[in-house]
TIGU-140312 format. One record per atom (N, C-alpha, C, O): x, y, z. Coordinates in steps of 0.2 Angstrom, whole numbers, padded with zeros to 4 digits, always signed. Example, Ala and Ser with C-alpha at 12.3 -4.5 7.8 and 13.67 -1.06 7.14 Angstrom:
% TIGU-140312
+0066-0028+0039;+0062-0022+0039;+0066-0016+0039;+0071-0017+0042;+0064-0011+0035;+0068-0005+0036;+0064+0000+0039;+0067+0006+0040;
This chain:
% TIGU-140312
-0167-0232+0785;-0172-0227+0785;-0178-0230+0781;-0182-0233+0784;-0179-0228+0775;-0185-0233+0771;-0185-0239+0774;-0180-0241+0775;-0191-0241+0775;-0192-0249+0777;-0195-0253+0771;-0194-0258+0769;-0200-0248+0768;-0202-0250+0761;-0203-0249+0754;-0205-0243+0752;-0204-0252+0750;-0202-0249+0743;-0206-0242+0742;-0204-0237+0739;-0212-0242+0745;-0217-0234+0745;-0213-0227+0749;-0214-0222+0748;-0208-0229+0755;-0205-0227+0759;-0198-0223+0755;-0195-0218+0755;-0196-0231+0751;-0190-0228+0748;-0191-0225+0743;-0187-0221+0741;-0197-0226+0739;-0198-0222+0733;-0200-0215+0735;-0201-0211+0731;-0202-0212+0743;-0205-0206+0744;-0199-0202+0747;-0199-0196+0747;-0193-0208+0749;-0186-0203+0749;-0182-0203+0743;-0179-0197+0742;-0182-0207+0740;-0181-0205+0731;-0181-0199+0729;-0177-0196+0727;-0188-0198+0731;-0192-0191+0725;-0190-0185+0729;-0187-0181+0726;-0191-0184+0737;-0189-0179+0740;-0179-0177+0740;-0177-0171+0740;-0177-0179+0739;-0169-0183+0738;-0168-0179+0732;-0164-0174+0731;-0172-0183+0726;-0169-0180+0720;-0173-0175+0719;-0170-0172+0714;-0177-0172+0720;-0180-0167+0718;-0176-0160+0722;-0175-0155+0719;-0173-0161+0728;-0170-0157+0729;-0164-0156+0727;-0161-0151+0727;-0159-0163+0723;-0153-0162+0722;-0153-0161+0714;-0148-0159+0711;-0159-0161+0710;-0160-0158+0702;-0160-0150+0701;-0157-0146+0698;-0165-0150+0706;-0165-0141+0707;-0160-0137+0708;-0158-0132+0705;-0157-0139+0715;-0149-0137+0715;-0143-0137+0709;-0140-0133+0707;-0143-0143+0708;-0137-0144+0702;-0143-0141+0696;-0138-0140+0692;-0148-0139+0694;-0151-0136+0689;-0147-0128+0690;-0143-0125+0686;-0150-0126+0696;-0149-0119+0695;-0140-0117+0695;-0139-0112+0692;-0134-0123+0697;-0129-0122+0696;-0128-0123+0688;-0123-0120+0687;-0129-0126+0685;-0129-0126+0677;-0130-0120+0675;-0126-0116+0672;-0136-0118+0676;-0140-0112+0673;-0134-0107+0673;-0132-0106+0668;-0132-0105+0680;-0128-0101+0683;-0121-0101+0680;-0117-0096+0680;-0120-0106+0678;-0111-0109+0676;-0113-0109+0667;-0109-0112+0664;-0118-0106+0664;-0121-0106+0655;-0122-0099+0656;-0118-0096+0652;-0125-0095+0662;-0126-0088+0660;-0122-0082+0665;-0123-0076+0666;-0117-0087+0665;-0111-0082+0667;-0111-0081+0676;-0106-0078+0678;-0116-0082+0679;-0117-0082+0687;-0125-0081+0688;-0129-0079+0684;-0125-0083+0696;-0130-0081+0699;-0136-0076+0700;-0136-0071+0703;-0141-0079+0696;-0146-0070+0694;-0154-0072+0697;-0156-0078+0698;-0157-0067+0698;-0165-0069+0699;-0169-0075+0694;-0173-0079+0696;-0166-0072+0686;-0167-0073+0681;-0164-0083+0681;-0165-0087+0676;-0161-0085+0685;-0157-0090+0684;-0163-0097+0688;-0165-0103+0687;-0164-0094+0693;-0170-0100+0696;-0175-0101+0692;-0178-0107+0692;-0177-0094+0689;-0183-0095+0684;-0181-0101+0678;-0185-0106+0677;-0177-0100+0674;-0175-0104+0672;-0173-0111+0672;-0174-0114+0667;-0171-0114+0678;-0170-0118+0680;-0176-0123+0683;-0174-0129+0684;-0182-0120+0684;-0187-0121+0686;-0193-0121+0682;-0198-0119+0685;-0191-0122+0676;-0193-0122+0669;-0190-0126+0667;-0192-0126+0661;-0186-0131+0668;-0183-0136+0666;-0182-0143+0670;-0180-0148+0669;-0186-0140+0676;-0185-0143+0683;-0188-0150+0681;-0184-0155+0681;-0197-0150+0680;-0201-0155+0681;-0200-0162+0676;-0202-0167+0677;-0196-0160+0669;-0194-0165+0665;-0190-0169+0670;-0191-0174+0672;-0184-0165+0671;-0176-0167+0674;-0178-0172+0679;-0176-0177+0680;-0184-0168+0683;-0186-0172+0689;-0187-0180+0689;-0184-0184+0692;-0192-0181+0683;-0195-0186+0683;-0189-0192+0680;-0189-0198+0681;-0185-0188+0675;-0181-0192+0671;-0174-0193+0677;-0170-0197+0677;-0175-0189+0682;-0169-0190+0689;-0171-0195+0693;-0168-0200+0696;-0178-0194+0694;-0181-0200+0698;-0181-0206+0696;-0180-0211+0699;-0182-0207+0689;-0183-0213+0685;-0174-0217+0686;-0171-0223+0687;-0171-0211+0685;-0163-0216+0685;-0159-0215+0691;-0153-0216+0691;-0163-0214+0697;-0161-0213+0704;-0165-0220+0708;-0162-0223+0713;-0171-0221+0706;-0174-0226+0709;-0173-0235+0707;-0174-0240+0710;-0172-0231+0700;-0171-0238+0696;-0165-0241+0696;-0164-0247+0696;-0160-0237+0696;-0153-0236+0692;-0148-0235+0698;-0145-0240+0700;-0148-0230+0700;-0144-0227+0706;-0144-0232+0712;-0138-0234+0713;-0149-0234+0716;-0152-0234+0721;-0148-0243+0723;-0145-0244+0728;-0149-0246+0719;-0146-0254+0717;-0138-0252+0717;-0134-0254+0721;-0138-0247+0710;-0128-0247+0709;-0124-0246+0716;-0119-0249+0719;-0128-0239+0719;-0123-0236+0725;-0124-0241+0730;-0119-0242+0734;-0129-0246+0731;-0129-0251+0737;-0124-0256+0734;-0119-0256+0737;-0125-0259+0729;-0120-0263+0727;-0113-0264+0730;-0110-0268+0734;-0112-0255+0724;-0105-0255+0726;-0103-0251+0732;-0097-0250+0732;-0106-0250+0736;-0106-0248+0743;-0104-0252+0748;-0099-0251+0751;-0107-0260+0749;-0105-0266+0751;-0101-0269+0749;-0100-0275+0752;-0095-0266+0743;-0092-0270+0743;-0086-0263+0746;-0080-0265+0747;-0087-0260+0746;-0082-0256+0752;-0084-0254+0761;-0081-0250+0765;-0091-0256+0763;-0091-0256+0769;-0097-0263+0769;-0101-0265+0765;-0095-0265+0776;-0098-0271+0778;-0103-0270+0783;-0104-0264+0784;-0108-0274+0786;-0114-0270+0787;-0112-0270+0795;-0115-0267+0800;-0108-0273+0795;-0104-0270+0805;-0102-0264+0804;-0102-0261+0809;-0100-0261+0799;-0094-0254+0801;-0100-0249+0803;-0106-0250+0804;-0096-0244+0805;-0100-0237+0808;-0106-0235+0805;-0104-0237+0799;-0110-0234+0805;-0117-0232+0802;-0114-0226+0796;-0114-0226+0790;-0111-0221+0801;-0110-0216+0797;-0105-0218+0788;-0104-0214+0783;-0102-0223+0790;-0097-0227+0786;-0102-0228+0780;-0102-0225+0775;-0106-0232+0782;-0110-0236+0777;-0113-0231+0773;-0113-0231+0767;-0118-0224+0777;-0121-0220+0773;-0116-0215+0768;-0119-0214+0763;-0111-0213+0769;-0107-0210+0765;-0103-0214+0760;-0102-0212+0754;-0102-0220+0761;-0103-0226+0757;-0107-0225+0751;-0105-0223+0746;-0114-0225+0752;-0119-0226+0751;-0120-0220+0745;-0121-0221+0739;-0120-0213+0748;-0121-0207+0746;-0114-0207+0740;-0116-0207+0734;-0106-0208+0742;-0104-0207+0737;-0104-0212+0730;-0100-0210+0725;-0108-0217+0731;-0108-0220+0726;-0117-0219+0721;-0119-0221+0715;-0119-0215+0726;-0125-0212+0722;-0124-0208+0718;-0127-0207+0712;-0119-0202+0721;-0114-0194+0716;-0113-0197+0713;-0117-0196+0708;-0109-0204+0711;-0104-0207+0706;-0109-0207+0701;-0109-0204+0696;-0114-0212+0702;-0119-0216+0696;-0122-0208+0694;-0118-0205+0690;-0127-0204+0697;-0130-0200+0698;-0128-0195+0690;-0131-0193+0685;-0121-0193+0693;-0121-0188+0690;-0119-0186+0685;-0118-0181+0683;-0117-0196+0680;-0114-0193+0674;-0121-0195+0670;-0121-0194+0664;-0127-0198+0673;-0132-0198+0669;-0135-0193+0670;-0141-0191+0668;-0134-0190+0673;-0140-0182+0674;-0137-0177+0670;-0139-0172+0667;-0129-0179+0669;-0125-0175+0665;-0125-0173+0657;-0123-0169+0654;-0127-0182+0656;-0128-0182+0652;-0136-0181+0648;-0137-0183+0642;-0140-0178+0652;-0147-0175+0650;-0147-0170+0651;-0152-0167+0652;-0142-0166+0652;-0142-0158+0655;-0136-0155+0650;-0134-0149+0651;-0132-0161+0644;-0128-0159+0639;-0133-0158+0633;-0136-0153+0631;-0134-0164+0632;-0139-0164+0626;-0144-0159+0627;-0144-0153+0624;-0149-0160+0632;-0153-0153+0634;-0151-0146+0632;-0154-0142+0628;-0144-0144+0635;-0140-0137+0633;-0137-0137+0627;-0139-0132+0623;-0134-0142+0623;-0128-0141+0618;-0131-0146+0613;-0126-0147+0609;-0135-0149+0613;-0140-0155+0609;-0132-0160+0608;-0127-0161+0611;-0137-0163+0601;-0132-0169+0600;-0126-0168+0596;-0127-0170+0590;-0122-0166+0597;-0115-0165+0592;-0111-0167+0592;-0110-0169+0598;-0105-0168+0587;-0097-0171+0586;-0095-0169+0592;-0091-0172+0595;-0097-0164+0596;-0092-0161+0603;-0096-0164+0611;-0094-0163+0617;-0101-0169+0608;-0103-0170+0612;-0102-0174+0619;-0106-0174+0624;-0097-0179+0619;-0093-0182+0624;-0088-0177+0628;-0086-0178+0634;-0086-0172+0622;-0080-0168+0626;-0083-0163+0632;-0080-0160+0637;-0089-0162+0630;-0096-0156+0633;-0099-0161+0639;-0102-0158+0644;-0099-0167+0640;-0099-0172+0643;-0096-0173+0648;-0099-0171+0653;-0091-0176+0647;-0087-0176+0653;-0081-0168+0655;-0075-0168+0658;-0083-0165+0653;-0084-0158+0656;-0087-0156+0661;-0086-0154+0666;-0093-0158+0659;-0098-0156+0664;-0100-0159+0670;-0102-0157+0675;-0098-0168+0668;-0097-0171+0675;-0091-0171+0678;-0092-0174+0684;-0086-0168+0677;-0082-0163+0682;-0082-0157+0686;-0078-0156+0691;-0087-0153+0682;-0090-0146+0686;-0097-0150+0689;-0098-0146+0694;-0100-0155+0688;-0108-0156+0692;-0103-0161+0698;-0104-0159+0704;-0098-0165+0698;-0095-0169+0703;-0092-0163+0708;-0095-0163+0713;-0089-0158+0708;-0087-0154+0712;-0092-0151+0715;-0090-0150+0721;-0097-0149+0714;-0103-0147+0717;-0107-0153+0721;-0107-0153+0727;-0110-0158+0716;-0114-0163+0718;-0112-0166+0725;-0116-0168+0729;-0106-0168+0724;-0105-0172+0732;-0103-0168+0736;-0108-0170+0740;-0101-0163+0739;-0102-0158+0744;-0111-0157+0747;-0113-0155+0752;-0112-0159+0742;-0120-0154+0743;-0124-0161+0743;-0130-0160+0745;-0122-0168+0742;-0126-0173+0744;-0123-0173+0752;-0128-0171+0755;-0118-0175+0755;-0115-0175+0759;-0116-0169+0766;-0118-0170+0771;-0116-0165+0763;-0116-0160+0768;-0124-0157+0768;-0128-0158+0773;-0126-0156+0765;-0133-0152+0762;-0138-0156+0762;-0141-0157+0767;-0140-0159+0757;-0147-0161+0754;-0146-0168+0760;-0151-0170+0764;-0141-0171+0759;-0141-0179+0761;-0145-0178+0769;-0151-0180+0769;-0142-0176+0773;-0144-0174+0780;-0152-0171+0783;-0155-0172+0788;-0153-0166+0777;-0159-0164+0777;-0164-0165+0775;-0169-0163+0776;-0163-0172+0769;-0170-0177+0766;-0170-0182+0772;-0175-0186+0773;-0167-0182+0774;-0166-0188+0781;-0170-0185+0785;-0175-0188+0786;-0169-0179+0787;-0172-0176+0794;-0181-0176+0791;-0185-0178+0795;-0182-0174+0784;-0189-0173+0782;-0192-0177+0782;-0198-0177+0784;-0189-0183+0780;-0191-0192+0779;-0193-0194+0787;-0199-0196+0789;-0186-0193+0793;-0188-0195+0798;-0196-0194+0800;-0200-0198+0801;-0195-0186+0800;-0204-0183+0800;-0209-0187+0797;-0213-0190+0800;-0210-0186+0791;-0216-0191+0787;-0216-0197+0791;-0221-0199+0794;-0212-0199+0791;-0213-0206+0794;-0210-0207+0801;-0206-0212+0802;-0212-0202+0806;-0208-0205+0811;-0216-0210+0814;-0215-0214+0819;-0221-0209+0811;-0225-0214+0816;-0225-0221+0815;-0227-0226+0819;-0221-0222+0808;-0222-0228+0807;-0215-0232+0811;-0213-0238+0811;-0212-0229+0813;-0205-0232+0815;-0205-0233+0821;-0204-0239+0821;-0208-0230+0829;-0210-0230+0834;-0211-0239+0835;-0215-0243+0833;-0205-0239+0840;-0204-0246+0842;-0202-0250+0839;-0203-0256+0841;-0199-0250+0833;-0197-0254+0828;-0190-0253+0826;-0189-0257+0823;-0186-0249+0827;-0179-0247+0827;-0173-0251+0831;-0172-0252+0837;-0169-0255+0823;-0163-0258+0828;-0159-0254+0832;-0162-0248+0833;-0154-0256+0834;-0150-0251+0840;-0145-0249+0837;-0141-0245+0840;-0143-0251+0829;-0139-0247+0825;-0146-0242+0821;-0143-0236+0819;-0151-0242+0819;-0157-0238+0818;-0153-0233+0823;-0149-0229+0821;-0157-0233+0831;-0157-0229+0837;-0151-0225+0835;-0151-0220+0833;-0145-0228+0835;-0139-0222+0835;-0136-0220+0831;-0131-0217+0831;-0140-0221+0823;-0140-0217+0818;-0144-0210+0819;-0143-0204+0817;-0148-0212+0822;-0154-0207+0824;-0150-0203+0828;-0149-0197+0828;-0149-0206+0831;-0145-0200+0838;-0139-0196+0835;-0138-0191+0838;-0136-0198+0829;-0130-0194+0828;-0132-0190+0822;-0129-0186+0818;-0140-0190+0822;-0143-0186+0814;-0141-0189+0809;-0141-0185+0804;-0139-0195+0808;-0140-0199+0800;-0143-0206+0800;-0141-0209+0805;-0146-0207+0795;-0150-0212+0794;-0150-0215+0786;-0149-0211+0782;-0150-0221+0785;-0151-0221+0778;-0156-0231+0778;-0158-0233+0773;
């Protein structure tokens, strides 16, 4: 899908900004006992930090790890669909113990319980997060992206591009 570093840095930002807000408001929601009016507000007050400090280690960090180790469990002949869930589940992996880890400190700052609060949390954010990269967000920052940029792709699409596109996934 991105062709270029400007293209990938503008599915980055749309990508994670929707998957911080969602995993924000499930936090919020899982600190204040469930889902309230009061809970998006919240979340959305803590959003634009998370954001930028999400984009920063999703662009920089994520984006290299999950291709890495992606390639070395699918090859670039397998099913298109193969490589992008590849790809996605290795972005959950990286993704969410460094978000997890700004979303502990953030909640419960820095203390002796601080690792135990830690990998707690990336056990409740990995049960939500890849469901919701995979099914949800993943599918839908594609479909957005496609859009912005469908002008620039017109006639330039491999024939594994084309039948990504056809099956509704791209990466």
């Amino acid at each position: 899908m991105p062709k270029t570093k400007f293209q990938e840095f503008i599915f980055t930002l749309i990508t994670s900004g929707c998957m911080i807000f969602i995993m924000g408001v499930y936090n919020v929601a899982i600190h204040t006992g469930g889902l309230q009016a009061a809970t998006f507000k919240h979340a959305l007050h803590s959003f634009p930090l998370e954001w930028f400090i999400g984009l920063l280690c999703a662009f920089f960090i994520a984006n290299k790890t999950s291709k890495y180790f992606a390639f070395r469990v699918a090859k670039p002949t397998d099913r298109p669909i193969f490589i992008i869930l590849c790809i996605q589940t290795f972005t959950v992996c990286t993704m969410v113990p460094l978000m997890s880890l700004l979303g502990t400190i953030e909640s419960s700052g820095i203390t002796s319980n601080l690792i135990f609060i830690w990998l707690q949390t990336i056990c409740l954010n990995f049960i939500m997060a890849y469901p919701l990269q995979i099914l949800v967000v993943g599918p839908f920052c594609r479909f957005i992206f496609r859009h912005l940029f469908a002008f620039t792709n017109q006639g330039n699409e491999s024939k594994v591009e084309n039948e990504m596109e056809q099956q509704g996934f791209a990466e």
